[in-house]
OpenMM code with the backbone's topology and positions (N, CA, C; nanometers):
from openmm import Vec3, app, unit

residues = "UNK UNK UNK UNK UNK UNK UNK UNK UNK UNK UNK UNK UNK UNK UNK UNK UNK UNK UNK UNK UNK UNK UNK UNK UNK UNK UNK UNK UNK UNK UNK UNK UNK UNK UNK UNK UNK UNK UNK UNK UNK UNK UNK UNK UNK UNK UNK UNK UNK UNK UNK UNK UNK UNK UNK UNK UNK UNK UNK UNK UNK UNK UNK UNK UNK UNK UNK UNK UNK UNK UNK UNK UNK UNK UNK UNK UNK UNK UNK UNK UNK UNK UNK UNK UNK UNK UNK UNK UNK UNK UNK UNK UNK UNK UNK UNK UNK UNK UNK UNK UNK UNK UNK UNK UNK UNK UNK UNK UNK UNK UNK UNK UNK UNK UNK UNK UNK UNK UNK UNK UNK UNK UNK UNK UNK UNK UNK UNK UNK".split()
positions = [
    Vec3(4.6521, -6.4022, -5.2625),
    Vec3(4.7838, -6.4273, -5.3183),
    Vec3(4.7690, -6.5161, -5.4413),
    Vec3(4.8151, -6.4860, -5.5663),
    Vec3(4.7954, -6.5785, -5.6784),
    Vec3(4.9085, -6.6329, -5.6655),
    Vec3(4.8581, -6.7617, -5.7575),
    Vec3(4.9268, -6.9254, -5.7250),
    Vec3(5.0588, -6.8744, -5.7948),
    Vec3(5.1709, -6.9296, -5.8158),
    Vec3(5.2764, -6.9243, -5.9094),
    Vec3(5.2488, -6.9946, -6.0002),
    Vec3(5.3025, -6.9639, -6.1027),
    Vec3(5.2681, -7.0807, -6.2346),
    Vec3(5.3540, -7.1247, -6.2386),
    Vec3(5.5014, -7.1499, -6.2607),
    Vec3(5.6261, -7.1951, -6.2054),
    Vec3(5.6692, -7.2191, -6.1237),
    Vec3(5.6951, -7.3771, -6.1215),
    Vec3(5.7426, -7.4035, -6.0229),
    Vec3(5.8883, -7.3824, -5.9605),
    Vec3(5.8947, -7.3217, -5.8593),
    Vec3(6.0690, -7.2650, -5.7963),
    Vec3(6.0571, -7.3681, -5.7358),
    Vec3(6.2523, -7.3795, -5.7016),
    Vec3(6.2661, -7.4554, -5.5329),
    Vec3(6.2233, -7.4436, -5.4608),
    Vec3(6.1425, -7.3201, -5.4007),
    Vec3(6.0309, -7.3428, -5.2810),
    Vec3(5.9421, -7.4251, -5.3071),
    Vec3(5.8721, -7.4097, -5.4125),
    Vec3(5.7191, -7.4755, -5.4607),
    Vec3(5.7577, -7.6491, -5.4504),
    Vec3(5.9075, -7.6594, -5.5180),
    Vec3(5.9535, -7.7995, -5.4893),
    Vec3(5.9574, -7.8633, -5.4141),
    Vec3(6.0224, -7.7795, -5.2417),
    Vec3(6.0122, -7.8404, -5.1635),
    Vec3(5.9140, -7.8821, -5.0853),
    Vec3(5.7961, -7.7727, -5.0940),
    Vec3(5.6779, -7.7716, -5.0212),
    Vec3(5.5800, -7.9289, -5.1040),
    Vec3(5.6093, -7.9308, -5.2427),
    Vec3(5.5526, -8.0411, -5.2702),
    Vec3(5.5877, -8.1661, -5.2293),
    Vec3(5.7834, -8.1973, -5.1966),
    Vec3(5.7880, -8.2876, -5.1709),
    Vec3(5.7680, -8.3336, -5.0306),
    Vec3(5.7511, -8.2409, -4.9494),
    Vec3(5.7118, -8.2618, -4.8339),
    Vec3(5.5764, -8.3107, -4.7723),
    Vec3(5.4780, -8.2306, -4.8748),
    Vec3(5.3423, -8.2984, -4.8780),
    Vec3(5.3505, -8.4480, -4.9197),
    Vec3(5.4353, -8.5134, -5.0188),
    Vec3(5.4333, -8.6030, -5.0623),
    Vec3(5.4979, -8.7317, -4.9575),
    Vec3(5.5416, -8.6566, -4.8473),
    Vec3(5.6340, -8.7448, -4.7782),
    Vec3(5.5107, -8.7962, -4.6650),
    Vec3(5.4399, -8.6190, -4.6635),
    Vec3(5.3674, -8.6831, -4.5361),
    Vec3(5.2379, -8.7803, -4.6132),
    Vec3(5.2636, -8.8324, -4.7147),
    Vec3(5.1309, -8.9033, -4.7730),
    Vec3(5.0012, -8.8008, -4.8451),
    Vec3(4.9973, -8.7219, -4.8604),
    Vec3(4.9131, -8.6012, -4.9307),
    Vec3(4.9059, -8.6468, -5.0663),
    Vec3(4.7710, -8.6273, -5.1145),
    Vec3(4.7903, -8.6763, -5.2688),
    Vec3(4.8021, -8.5489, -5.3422),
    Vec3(4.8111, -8.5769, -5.4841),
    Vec3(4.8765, -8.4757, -5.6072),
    Vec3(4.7751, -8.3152, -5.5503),
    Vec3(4.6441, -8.3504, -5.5513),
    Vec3(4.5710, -8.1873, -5.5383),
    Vec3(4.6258, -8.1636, -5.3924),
    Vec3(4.6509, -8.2431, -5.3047),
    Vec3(4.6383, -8.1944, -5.1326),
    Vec3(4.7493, -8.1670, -5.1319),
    Vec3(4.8593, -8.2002, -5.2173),
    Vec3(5.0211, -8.1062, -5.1874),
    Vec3(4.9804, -7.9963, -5.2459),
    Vec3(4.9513, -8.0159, -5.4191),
    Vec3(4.9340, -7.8743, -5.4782),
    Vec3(4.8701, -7.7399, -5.3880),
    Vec3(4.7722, -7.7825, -5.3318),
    Vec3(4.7408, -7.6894, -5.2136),
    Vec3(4.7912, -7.6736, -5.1361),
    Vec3(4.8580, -7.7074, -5.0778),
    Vec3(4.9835, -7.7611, -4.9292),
    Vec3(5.1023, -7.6371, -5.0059),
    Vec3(5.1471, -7.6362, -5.1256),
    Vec3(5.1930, -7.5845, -5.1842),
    Vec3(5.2007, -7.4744, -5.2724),
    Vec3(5.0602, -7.4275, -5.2684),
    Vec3(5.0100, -7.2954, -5.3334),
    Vec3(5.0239, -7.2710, -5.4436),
    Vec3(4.9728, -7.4290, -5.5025),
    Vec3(5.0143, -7.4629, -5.6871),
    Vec3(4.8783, -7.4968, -5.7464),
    Vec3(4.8266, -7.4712, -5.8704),
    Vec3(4.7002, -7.5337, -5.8952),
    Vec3(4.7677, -7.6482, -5.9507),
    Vec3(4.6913, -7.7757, -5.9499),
    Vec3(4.7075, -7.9225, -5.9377),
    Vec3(4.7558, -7.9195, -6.1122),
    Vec3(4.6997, -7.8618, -6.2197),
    Vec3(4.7567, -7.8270, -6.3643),
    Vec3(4.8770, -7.7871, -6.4103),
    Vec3(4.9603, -7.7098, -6.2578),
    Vec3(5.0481, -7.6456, -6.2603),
    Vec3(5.1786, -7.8058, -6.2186),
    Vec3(5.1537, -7.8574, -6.1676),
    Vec3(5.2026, -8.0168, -6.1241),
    Vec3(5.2230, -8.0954, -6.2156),
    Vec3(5.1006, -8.0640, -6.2965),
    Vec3(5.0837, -8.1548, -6.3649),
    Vec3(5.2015, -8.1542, -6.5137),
    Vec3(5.1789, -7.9987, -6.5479),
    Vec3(5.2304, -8.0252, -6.6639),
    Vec3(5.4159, -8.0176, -6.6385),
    Vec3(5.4235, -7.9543, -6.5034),
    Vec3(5.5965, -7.9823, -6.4765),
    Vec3(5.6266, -8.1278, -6.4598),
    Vec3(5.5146, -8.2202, -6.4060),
    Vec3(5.5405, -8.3860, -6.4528),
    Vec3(5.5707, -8.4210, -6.5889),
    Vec3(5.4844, -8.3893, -6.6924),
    Vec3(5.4912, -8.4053, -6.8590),
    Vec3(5.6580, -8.3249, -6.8507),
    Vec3(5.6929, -8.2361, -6.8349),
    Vec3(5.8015, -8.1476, -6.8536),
    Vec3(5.9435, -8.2575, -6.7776),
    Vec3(5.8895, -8.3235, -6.6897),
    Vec3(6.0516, -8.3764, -6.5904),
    Vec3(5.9729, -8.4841, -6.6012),
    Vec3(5.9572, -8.5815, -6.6433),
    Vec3(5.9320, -8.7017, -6.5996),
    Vec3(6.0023, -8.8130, -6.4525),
    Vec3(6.0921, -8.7552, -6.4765),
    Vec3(6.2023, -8.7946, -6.3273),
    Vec3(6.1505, -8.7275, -6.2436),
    Vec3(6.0855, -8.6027, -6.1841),
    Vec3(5.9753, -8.5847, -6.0920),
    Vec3(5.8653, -8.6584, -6.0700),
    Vec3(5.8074, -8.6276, -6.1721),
    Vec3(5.7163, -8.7385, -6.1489),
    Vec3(5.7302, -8.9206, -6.0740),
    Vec3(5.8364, -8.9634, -6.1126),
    Vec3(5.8514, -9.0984, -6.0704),
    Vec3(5.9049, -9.1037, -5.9110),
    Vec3(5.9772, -8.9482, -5.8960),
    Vec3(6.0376, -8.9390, -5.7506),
    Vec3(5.8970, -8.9141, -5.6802),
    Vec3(5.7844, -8.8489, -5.7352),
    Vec3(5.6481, -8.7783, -5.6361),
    Vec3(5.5937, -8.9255, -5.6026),
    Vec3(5.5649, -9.0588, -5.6848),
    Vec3(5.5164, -9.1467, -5.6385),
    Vec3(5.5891, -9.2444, -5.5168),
    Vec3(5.7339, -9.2237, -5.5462),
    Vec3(5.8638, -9.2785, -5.4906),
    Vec3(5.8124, -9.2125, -5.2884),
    Vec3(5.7919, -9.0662, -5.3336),
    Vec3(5.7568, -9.0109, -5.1864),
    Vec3(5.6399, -9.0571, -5.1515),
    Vec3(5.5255, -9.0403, -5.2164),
    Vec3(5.3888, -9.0679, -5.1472),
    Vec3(5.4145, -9.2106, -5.0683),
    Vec3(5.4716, -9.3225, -5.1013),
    Vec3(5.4636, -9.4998, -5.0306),
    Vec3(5.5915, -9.4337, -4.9106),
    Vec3(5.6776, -9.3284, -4.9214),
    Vec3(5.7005, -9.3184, -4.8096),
    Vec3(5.6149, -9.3395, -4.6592),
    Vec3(5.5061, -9.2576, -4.6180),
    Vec3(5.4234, -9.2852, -4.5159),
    Vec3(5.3844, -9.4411, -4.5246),
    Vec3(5.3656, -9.5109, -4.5835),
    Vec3(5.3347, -9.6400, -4.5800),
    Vec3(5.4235, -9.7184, -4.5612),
    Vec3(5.5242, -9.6820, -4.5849),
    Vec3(5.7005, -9.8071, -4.5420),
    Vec3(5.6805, -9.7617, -4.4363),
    Vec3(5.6904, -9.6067, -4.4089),
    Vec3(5.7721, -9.5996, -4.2043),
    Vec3(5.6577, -9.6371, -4.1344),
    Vec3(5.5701, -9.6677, -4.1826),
    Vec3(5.3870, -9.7220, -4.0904),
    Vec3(5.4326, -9.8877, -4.0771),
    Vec3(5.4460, -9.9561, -4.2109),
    Vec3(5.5021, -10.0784, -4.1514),
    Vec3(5.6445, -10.1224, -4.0766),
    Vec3(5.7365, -10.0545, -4.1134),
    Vec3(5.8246, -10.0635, -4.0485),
    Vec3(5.7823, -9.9824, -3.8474),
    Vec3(5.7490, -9.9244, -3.8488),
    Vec3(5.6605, -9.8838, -3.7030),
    Vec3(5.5881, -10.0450, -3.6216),
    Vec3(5.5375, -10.0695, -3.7082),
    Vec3(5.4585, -10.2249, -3.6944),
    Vec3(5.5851, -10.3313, -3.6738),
    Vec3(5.6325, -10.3650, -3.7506),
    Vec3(5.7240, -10.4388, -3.7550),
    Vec3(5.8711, -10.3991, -3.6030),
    Vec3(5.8676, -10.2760, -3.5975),
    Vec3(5.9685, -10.2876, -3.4743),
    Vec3(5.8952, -10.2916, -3.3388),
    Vec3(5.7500, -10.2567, -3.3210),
    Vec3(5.6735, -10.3200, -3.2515),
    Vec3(5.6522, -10.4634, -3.1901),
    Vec3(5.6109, -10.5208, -3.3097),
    Vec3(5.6217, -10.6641, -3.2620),
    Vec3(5.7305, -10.6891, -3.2388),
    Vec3(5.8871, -10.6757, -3.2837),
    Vec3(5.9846, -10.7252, -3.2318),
    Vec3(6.0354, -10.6641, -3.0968),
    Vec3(5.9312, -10.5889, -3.0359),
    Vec3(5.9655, -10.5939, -2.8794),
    Vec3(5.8364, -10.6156, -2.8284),
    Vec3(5.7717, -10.7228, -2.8889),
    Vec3(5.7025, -10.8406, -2.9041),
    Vec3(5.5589, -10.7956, -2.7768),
    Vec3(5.5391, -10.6768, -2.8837),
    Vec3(5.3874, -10.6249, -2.8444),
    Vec3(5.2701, -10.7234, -2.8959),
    Vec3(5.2340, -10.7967, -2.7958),
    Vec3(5.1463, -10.8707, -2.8083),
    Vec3(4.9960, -10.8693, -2.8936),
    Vec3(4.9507, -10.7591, -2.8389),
    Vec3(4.8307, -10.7165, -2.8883),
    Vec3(4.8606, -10.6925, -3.0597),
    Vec3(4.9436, -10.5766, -3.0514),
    Vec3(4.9837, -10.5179, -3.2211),
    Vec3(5.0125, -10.6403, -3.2742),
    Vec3(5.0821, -10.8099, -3.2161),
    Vec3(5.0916, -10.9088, -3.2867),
    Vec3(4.9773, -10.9368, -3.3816),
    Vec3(4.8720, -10.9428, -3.2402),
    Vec3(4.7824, -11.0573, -3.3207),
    Vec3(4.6744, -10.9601, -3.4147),
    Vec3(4.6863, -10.8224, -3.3965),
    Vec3(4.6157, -10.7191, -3.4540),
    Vec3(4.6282, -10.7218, -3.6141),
    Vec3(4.8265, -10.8197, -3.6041),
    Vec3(4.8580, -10.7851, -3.7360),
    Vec3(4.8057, -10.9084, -3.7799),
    Vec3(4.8428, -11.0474, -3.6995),
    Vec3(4.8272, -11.1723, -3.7990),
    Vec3(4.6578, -11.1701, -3.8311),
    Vec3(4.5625, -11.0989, -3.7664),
    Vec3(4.4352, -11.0848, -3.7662),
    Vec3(4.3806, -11.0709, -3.9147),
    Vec3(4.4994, -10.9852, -3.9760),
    Vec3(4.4675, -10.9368, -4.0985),
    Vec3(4.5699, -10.9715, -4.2287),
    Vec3(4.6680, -11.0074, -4.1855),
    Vec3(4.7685, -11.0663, -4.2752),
    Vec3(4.7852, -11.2429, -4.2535),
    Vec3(4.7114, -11.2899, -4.1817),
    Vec3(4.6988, -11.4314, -4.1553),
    Vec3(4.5495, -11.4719, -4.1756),
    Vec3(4.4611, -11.4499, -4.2648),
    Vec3(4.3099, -11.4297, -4.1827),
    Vec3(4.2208, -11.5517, -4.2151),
    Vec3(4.3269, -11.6787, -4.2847),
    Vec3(4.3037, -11.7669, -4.2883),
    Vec3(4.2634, -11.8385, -4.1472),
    Vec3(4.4200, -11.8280, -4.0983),
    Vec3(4.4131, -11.8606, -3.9464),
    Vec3(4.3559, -11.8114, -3.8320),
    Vec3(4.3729, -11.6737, -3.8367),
    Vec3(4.3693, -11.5543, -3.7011),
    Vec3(4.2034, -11.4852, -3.7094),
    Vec3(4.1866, -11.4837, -3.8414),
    Vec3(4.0602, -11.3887, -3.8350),
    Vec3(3.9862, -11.4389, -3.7159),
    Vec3(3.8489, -11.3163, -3.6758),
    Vec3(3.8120, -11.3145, -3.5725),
    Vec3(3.6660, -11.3858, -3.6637),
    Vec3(3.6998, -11.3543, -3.7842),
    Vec3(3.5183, -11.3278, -3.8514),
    Vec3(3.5098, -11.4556, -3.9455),
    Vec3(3.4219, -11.5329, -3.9519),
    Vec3(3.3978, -11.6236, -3.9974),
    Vec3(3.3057, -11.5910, -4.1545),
    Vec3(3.3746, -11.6984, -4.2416),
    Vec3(3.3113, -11.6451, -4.3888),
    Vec3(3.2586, -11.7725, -4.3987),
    Vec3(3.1289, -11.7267, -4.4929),
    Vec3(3.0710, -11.8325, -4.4773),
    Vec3(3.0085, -11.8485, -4.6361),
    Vec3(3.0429, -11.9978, -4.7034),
    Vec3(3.0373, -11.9963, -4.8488),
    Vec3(2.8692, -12.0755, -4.8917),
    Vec3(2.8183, -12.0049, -4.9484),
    Vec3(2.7020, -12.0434, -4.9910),
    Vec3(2.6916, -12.1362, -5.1430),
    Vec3(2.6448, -12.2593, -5.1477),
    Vec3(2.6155, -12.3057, -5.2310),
    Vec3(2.4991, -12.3377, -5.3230),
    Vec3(2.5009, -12.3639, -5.4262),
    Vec3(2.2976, -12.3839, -5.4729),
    Vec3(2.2728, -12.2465, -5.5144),
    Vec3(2.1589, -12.2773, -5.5284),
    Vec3(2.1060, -12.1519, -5.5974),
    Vec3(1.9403, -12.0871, -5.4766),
    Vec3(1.9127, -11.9707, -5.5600),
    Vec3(1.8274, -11.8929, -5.4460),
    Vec3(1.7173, -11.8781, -5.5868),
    Vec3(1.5649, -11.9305, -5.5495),
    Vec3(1.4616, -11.9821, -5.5925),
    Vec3(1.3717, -11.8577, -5.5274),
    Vec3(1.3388, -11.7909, -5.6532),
    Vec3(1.2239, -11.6767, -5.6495),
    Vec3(1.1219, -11.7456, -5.7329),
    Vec3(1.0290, -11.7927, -5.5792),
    Vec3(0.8882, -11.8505, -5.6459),
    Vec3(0.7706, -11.7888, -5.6795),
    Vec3(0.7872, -11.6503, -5.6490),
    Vec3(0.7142, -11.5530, -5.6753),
    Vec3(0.7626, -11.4919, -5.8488),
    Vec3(0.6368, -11.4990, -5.9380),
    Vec3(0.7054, -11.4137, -6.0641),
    Vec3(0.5972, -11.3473, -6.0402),
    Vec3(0.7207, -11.1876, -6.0787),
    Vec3(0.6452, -11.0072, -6.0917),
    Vec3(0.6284, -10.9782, -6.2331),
    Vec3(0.7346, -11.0536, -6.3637),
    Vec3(0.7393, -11.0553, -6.4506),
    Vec3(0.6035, -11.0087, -6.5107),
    Vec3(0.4715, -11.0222, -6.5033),
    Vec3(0.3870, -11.0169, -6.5735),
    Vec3(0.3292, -10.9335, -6.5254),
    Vec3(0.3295, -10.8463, -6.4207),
    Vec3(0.2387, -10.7953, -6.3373),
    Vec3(0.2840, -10.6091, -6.3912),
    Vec3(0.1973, -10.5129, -6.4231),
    Vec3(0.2394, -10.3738, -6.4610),
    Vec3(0.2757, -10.3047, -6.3424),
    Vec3(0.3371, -10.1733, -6.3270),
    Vec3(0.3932, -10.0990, -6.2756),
    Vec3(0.2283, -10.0661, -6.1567),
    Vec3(0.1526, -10.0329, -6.1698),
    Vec3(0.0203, -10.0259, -6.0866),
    Vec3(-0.0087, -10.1592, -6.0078),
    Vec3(-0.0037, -10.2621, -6.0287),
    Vec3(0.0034, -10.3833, -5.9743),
    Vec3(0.1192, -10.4320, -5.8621),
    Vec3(0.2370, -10.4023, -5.9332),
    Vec3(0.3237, -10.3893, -5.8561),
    Vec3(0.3189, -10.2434, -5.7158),
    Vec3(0.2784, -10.1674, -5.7432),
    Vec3(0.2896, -10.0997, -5.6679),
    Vec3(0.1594, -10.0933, -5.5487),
    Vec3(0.0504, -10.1822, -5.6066),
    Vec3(-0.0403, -10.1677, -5.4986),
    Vec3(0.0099, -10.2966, -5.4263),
    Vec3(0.1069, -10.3550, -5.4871),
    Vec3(0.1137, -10.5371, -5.4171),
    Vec3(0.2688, -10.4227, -5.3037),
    Vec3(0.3067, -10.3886, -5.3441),
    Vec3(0.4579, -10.2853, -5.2388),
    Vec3(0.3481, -10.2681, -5.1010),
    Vec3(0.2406, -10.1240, -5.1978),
    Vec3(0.1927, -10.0956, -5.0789),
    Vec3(0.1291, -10.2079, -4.9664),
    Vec3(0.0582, -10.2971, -5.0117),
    Vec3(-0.0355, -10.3570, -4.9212),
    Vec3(0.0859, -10.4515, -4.8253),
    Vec3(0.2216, -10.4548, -4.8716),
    Vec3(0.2961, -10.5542, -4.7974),
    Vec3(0.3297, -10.4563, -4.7019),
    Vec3(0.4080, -10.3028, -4.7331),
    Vec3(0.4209, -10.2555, -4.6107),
    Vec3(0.2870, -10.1887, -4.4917),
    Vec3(0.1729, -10.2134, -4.5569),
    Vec3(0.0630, -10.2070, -4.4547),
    Vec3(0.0768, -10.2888, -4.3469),
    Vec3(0.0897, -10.3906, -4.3866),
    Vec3(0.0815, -10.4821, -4.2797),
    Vec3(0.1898, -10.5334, -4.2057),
    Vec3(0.2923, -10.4573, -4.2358),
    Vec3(0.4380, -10.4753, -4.1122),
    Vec3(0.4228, -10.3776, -4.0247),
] * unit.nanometer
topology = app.Topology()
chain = topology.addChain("A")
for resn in residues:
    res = topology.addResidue(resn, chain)
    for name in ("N", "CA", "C"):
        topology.addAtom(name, app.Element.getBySymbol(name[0]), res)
C-alpha cells in the first residue's frame, strides 16, 4: 500500500493519537502510514500543528504523574518513598555520592616510551594476571 502524500483527516487523526500515546514524530508517521517528510513538511505548512503535536506528545507524561500523584494521596506508601527517592535525593536517596578531592598522581610516565615498548610493557602485565 503506498503512503499518502497528503495528509487527510484520517492521517490526522491517526497521528494525533500516536502522539497522545507518547510515540515520537517517525513512530506516529508509521503508526500512521505517512513517511516522517510527509509530517514534516505539513508542520512547515501549519505551524499550529506542529505546536499542538508537541502539546500531545507531554500528554503521556502529565497522566503518568498525575497517576503518581493520586497514588500517594491514597497514601501508597511504597510509590511514596519510590517518589521522594528520586525527587528528594538529597534526603531519601538510597545511594550515597561520594565527592573526591585532590588530585590523582600518575607516577608512571609512558610519554617517552614508542608504540613497541608500550605494547610489550601491555603484554607482559597481562601475562602475569
Amino acid at each position: 500500500m503506498p503512503r499518502p502524500k497528503k495528509i487527510t483527516k484520517a492521517v490526522l487523526r491517526e497521528l494525533e493519537d500516536g502522539f497522545l500515546k507518547g510515540l515520537s514524530d517517525r513512530e506516529a508517521c508509521l503508526y500512521a502510514g505517512i513517511a516522517p517528510s510527509t509530517l514534516y513538511e505539513y508542520c512547515k505548512d501549519k505551524p499550529e500543528f506542529s505546536e499542538r503535536k508537541e502539546l500531545l506528545k507531554e500528554q503521556v507524561k502529565m497522566r503518568a504523574k498525575l497517576n503518581v500523584a493520586n497514588l500517594i494521596e491514597r497514601r501508597d506508601i511504597d510509590l511514596s518513598l519510590w517518589y521522594l527517592e528520586r525527587k528528594a535525593k538529597d534526603e531519601f536517596s538510597k545511594k550515597q555520592e561520594v565527592e573526591h578531592s585532590g588530585g590523582i598522581e600518575n607516577k608512571l610516565d609512558l610519554s617517552g616510551l614508542s608504540v613497541e615498548e608500550l605494547r610489550k610493557l601491555a603484554n607482559s602485565d597481562s601475562e602475569s594476571t
